[in-house]
Backbone bond lengths (Angstrom), bond angles and torsions (degrees), N, CA, C in turn:
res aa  C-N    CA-C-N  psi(-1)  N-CA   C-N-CA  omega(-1)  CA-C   N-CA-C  phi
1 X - - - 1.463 - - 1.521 109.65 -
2 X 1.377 105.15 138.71 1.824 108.32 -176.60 1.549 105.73 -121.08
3 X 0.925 109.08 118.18 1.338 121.53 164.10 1.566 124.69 -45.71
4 X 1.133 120.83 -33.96 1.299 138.87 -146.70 1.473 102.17 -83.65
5 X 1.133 129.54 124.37 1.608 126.09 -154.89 1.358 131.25 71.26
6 X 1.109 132.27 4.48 1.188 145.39 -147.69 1.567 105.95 -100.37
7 X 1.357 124.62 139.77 1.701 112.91 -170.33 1.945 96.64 -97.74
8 X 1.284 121.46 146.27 1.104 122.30 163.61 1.671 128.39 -65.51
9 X 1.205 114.52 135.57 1.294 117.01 -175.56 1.663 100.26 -89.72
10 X 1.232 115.73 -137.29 1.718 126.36 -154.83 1.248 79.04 -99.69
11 X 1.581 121.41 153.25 1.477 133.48 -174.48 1.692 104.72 -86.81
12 X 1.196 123.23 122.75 1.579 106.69 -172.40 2.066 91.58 -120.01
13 X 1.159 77.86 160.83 1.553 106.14 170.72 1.247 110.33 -46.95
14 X 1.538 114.37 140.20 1.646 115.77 -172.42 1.274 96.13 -103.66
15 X 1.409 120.97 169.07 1.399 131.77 -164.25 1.680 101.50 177.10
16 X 1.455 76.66 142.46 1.676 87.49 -175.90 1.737 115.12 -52.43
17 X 1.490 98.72 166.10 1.509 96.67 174.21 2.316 117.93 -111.88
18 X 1.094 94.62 176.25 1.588 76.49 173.80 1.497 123.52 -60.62
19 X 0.910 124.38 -7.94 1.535 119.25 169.24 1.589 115.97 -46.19
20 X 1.504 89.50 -46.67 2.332 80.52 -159.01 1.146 104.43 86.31
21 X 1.363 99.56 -167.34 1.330 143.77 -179.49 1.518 100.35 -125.34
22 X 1.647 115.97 118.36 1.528 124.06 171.18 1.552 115.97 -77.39
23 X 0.893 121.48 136.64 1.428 150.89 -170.57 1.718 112.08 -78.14
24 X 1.776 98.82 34.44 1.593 91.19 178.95 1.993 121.85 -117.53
25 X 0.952 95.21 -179.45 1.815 90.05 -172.96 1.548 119.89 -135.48
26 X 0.867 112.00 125.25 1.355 105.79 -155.53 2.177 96.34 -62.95
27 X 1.741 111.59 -44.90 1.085 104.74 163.91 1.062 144.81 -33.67
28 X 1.573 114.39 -19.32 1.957 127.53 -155.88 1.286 93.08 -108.21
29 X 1.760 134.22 19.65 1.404 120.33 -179.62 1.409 89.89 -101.29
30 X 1.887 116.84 146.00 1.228 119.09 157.96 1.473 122.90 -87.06
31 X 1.334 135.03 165.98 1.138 141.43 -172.26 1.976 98.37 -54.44
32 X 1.923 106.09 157.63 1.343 106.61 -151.14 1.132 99.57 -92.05
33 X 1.538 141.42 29.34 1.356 139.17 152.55 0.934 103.59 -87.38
34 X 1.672 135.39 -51.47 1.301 133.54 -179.00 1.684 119.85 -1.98
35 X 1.673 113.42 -86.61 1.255 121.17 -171.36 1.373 115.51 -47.45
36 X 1.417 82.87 170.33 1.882 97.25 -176.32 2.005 119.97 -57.58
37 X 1.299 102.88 142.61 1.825 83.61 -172.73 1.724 99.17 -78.86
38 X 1.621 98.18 153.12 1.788 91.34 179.01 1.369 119.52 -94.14
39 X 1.749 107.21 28.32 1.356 111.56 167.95 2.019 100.81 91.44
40 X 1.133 104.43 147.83 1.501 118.71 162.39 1.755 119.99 -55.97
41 X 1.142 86.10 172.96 1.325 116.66 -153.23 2.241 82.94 -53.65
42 X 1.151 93.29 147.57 1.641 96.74 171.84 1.226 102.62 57.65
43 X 1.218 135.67 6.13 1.943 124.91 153.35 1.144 127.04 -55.91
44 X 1.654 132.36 152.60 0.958 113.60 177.88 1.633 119.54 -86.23
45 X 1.181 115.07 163.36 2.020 108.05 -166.94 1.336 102.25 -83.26
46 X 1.386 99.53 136.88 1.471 103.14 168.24 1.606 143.54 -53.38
47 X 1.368 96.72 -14.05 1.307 119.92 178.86 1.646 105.09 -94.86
48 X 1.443 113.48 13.74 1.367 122.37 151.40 1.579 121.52 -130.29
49 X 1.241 112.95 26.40 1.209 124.94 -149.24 1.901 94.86 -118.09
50 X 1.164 127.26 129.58 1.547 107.63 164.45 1.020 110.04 -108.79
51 X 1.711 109.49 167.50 1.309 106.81 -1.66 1.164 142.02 -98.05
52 X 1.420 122.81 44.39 1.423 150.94 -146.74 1.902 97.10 -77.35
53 X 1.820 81.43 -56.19 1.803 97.09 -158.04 1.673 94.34 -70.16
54 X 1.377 129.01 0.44 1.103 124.40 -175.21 1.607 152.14 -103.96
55 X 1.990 72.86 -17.37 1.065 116.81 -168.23 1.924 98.62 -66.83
56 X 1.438 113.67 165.43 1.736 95.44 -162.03 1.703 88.18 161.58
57 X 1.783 106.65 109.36 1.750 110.79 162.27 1.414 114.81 -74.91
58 X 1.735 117.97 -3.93 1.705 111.06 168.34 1.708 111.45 -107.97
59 X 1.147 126.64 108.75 1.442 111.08 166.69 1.791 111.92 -63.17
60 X 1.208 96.02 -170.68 1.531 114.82 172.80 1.679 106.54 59.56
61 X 1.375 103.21 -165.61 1.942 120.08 -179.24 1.638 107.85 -82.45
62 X 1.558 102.05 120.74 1.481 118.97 171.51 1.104 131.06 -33.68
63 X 1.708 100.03 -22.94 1.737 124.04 -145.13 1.405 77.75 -70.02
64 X 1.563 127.59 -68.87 1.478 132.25 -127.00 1.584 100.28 -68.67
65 X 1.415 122.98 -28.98 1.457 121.50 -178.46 2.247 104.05 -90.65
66 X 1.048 106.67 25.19 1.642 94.68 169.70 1.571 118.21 -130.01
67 X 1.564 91.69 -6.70 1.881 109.44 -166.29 1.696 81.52 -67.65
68 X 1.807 101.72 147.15 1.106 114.43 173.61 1.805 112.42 -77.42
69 X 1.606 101.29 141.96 1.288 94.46 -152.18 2.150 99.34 -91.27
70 X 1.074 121.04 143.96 1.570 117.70 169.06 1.490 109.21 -16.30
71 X 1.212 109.71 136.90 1.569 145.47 164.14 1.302 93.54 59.88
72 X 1.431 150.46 12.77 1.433 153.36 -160.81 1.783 89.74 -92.04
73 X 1.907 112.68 132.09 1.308 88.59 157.58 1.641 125.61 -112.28
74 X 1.642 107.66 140.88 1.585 107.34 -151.40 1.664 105.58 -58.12
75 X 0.889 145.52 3.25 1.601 134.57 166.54 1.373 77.31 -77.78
76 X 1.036 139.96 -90.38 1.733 119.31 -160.99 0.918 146.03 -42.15
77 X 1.388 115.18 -23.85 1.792 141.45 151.82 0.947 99.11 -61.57
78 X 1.416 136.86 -40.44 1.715 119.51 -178.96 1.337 104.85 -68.99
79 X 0.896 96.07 -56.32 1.617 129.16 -155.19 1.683 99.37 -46.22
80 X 1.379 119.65 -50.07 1.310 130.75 179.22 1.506 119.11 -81.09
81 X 1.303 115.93 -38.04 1.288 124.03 157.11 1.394 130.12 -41.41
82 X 1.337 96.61 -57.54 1.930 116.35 -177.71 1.566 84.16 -57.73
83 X 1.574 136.25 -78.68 1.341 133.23 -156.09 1.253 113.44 -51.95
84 X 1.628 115.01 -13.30 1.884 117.80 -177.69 1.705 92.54 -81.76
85 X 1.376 115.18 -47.54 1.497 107.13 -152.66 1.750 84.41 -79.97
86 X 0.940 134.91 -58.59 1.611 104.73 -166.26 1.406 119.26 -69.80
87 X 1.527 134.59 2.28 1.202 129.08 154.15 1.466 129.93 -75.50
88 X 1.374 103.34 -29.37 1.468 119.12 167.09 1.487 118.64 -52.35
89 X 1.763 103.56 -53.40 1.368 127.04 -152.53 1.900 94.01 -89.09
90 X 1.675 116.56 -19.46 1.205 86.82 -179.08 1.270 102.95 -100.59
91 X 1.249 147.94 -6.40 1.257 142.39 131.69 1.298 137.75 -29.80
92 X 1.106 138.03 -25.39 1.446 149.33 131.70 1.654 109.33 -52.63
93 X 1.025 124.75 -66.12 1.415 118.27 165.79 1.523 123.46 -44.68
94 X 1.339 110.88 -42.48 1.608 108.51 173.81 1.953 115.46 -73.24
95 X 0.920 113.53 -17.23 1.638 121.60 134.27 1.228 129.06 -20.63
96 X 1.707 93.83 -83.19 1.553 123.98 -163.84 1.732 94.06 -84.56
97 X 1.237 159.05 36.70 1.407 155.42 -174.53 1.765 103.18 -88.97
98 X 1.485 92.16 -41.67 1.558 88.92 -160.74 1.872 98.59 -80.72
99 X 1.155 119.20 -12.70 1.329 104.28 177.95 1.767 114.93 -96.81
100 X 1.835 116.71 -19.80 0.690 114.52 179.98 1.710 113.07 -90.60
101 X 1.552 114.58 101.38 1.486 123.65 -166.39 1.616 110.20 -113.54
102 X 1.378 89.38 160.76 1.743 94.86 178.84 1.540 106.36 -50.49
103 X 1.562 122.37 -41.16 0.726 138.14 175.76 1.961 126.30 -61.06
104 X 0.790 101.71 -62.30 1.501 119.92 153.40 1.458 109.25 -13.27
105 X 1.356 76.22 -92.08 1.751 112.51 176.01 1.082 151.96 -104.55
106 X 1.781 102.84 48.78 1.253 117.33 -162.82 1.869 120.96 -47.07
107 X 1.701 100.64 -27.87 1.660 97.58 166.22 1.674 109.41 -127.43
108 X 1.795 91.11 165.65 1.693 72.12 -160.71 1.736 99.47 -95.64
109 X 1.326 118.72 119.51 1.461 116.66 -161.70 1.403 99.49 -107.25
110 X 1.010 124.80 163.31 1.719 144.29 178.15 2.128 100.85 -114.19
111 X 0.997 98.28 -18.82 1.336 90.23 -160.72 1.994 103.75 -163.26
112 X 1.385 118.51 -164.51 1.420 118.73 -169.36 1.698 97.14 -100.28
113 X 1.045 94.17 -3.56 2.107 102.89 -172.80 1.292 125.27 -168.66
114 X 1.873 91.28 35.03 1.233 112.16 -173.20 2.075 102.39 -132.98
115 X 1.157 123.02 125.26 1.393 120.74 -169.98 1.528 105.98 -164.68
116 X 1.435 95.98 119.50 1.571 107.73 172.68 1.538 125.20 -82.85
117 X 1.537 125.10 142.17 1.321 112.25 165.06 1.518 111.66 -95.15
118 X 1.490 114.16 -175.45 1.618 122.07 154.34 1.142 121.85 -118.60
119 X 1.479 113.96 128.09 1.296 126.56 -170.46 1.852 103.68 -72.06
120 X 1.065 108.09 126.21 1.731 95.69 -179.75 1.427 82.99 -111.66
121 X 1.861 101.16 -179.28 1.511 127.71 -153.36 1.353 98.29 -46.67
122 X 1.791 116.91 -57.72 1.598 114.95 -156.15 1.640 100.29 -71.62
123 X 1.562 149.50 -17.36 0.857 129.00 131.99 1.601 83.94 143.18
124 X 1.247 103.50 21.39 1.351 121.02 176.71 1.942 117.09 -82.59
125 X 1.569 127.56 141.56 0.954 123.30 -148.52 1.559 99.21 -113.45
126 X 1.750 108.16 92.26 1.862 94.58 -174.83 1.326 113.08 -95.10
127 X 1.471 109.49 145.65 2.012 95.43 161.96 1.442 114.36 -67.16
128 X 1.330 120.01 161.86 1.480 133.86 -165.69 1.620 100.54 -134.30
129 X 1.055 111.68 143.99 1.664 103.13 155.37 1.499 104.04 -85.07
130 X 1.398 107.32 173.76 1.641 112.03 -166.77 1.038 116.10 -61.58
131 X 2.130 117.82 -47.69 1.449 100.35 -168.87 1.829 117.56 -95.76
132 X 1.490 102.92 24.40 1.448 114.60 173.75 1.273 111.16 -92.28
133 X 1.531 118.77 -22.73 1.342 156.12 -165.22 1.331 88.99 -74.73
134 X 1.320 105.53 -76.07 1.500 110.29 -145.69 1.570 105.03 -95.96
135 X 1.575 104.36 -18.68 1.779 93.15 153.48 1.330 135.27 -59.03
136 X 1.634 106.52 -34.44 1.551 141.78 159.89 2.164 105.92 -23.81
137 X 1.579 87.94 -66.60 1.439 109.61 -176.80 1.371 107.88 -62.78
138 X 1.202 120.26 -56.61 1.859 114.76 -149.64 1.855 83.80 -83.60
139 X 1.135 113.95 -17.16 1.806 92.66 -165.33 1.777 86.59 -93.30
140 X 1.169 147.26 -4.88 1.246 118.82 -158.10 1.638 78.70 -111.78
141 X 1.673 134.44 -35.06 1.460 111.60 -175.23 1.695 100.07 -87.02
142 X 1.046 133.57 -5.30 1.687 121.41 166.58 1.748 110.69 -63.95
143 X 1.979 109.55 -18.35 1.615 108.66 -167.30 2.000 88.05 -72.70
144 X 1.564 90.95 -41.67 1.717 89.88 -148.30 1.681 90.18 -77.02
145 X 1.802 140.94 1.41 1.047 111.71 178.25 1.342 106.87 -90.74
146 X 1.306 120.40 10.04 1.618 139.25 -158.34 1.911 95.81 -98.64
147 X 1.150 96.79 -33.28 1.571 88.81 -149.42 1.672 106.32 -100.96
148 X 1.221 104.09 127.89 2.026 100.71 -164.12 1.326 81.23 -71.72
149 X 1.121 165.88 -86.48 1.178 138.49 -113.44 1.766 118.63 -58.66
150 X 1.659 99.54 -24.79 1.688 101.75 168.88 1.256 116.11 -113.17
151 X 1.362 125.56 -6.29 1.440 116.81 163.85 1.615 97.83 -140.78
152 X 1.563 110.90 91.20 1.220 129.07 165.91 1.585 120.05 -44.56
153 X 1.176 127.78 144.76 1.317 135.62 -177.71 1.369 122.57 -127.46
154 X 1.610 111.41 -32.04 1.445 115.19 -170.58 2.051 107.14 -93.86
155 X 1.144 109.02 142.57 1.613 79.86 -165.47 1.616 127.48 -97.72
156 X 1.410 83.12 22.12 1.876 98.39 170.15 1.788 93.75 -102.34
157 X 1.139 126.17 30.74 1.264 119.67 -172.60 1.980 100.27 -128.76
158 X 1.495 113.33 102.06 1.169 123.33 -172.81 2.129 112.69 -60.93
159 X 1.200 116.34 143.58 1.584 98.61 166.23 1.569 124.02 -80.61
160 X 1.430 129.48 142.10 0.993 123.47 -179.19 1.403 113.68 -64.20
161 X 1.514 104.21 149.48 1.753 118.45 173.41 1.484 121.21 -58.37
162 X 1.567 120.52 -13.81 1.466 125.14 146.80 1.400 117.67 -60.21
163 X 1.362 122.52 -25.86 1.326 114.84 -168.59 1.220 117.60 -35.39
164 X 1.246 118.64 -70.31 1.728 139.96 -169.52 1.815 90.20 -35.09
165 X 1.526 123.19 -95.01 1.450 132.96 161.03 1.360 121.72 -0.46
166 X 1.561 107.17 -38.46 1.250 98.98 169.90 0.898 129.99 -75.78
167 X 1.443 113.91 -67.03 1.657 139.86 160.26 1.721 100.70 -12.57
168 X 1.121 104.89 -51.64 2.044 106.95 -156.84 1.820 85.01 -82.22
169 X 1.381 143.33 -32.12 1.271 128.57 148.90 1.628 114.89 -46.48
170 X 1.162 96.52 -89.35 1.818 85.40 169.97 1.735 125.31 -5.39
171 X 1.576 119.49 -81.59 1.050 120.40 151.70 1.141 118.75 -17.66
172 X 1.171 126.93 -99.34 1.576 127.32 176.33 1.288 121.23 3.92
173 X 1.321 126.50 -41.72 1.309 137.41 -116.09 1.552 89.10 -142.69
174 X 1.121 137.35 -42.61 1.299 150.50 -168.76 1.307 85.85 -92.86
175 X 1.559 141.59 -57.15 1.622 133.65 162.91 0.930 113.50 -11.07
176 X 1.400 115.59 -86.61 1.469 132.54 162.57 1.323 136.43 15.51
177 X 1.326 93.32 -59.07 1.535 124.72 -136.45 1.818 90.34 -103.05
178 X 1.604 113.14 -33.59 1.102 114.77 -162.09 1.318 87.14 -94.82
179 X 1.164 133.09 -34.43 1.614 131.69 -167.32 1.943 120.31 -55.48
180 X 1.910 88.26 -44.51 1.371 100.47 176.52 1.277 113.82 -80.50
181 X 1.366 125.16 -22.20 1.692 123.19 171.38 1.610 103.19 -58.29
182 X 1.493 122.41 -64.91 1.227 117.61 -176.16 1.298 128.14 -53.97
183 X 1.700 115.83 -25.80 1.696 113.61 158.05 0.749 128.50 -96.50
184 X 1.721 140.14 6.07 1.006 145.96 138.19 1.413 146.50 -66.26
185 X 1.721 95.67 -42.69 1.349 116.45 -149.79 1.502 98.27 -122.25
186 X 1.324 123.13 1.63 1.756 109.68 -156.25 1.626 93.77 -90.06
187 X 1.123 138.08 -12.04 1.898 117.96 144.64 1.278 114.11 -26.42
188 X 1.680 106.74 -69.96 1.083 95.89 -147.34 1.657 125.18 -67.39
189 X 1.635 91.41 -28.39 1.392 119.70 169.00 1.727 111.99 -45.93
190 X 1.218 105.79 -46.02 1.329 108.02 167.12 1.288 134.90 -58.28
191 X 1.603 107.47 -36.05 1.459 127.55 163.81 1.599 113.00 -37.76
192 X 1.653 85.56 -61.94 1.748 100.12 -172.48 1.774 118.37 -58.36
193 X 1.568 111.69 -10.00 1.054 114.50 -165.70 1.598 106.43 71.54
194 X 0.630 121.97 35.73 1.772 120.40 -172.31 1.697 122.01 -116.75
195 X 1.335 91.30 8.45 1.877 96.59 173.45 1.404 131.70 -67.01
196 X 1.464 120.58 -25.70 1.482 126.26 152.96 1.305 102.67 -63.12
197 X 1.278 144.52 -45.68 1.274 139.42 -178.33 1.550 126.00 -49.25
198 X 1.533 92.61 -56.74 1.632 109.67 162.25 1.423 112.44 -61.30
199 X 0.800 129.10 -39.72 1.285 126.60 -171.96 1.442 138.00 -57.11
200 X 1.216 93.49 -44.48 1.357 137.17 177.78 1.351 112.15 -74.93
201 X 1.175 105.37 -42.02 1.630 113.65 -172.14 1.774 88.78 -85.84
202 X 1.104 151.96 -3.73 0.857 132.39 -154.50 1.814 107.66 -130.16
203 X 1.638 86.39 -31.84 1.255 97.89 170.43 1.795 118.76 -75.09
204 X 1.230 118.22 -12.19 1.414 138.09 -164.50 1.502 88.93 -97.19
205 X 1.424 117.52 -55.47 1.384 107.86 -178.86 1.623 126.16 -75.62
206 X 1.755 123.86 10.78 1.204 132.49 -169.07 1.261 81.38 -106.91
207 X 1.038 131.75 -58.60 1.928 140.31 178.72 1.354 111.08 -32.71
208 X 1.358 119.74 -52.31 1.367 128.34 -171.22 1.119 125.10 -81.96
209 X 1.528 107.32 -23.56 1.431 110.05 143.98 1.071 159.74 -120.00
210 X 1.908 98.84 38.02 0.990 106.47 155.82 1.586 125.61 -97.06
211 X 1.417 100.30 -14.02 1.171 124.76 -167.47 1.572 115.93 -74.98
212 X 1.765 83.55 -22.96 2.097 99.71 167.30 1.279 116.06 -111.92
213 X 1.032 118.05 -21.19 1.215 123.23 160.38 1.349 98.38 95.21
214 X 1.353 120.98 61.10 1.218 133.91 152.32 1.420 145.10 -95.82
215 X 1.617 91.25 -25.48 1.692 111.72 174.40 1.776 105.55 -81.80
216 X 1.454 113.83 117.64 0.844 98.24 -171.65 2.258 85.59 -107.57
217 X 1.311 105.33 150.83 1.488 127.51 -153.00 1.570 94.73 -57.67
218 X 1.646 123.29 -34.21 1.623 97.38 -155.41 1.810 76.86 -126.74
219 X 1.237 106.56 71.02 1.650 127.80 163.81 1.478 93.21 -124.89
220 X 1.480 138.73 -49.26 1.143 144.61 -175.20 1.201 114.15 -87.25
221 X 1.337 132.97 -42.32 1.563 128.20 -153.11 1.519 100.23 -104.60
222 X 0.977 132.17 2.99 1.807 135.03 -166.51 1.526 96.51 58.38
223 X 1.790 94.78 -116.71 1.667 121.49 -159.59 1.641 89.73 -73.66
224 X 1.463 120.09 124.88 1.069 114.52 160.48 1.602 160.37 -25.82
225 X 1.984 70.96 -41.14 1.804 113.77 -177.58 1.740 102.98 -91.64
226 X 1.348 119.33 -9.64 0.992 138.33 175.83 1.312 146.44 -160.05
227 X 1.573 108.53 93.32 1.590 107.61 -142.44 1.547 102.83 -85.74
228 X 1.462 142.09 173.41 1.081 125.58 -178.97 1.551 103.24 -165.52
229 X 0.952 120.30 -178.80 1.797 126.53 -171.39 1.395 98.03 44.53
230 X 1.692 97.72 -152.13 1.178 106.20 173.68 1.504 131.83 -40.85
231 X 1.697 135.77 -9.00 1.078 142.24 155.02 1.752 106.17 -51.25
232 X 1.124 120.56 -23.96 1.149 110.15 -179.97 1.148 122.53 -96.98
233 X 0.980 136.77 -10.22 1.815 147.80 146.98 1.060 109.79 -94.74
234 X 1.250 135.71 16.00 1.783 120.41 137.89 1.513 95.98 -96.30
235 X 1.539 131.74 -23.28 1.759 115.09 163.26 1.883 108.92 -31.18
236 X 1.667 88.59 -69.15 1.581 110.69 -150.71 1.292 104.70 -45.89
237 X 2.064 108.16 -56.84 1.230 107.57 -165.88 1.798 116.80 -72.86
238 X 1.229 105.43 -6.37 1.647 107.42 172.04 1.521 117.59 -87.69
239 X 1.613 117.42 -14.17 1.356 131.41 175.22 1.629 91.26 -95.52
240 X 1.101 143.97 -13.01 1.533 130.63 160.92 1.797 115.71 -94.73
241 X 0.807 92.18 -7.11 2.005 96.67 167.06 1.320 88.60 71.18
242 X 1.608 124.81 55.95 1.397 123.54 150.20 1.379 117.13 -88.63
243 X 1.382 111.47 -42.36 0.721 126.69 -168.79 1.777 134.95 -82.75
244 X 1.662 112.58 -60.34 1.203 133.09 149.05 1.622 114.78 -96.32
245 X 1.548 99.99 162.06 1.340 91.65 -174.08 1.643 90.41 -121.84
């Protein structure tokens, strides 16, 4: 289902989504040797590894928790959704801060041959290290969840015809963000015990956009001919019918 053109129905009441609120602390992380090593050079990642990649607080297909629900109108299902997954997702990150360093992470990678730039104003394409990167991200979609003109609040207050455009930026960007945690960061994540958590949250957010048609295919998989990072656990979990049905 695509959102994109779509006329609004009656404005309904927002309400949380299955995500929650995760149960983590930024205190309960141990120092960044702690976690498990993710193996040498050419290993496979643990976050494809079981039962790591498997691990998951929702069983069954993603689908059934993203379908838009009766009389709901879908700019608001997005609309409320998108604000669950980046509150979730920057909370896990505010966790992971102290391990993700200039140093660390001097670029912000998704994968071993996978690396994003940032487009700045003149439209120019710079490298970033990760957490300049991804400070980059959470502070520029916290402006637009701030601002009614793109995420309306009052309900005589219509959404703008950018909305859709935005949102699938948003996404993008929140992709990103989750891609380089899992090749970077999924030790530590492991440390925390927090891999059903991640998982879930991540798997909920691959669902939702495919289901709107926001994920667009070679945002996740890199080289076509060769998909990698997180392209490879949206393979697995779509070859286990978590994902699509």
């Amino acid at each position: 289902m695509s959102f994109f053109g779509r006329n609004r129905a009656p404005r309904a009441k927002r309400s949380p989504t299955p995500t929650g609120n995760l149960p983590l602390r930024k205190d309960s992380m141990g120092p960044p040797s702690d976690p498990p090593s993710p193996g040498g050079a050419g290993a496979k990642p643990l976050y494809l590894s079981s039962p790591f990649a498997d691990a998951a607080l929702v069983k069954g297909n993603f689908k059934t928790i993203v379908m838009l629900p009766k009389y709901v109108d879908i700019m608001e299902w997005v609309a409320v959704n998108m604000f669950d997954f980046y509150t979730n997702l920057n909370e896990f990150y505010g966790v992971l801060t102290e391990c993700c360093t200039q140093h660390s992470c001097p670029m912000m990678s998704g994968g071993p041959s996978l690396n994003y730039t940032w487009t700045s104003q003149g439209g120019k394409q710079v490298a970033l290290s990760a957490p300049t990167y991804i400070d980059s991200v959470m502070s520029s979609i916290q402006n637009l969840l701030e601002d009614e003109n793109v995420f309306p609040t009052k309900s005589n207050q219509a959404f703008h015809p950018s909305f859709p455009a935005t949102i699938k930026h948003v996404y993008r960007q929140l992709l990103r963000v989750f891609a380089h945690l899992y090749h970077a960061h999924f030790p530590q994540i492991l440390h925390l015990r927090a891999e059903p958590h991640f998982n879930s949250l991540f798997a909920h957010f691959l669902a939702f956009g495919r289901e709107y048609e926001l994920l667009e295919v070679k945002d996740i998989r890199g080289d076509s001919n060769a998909p990698v990072g997180v392209g490879l656990l949206w393979e697995r979990w779509k070859d286990s019918g978590i994902l699509e049905s």
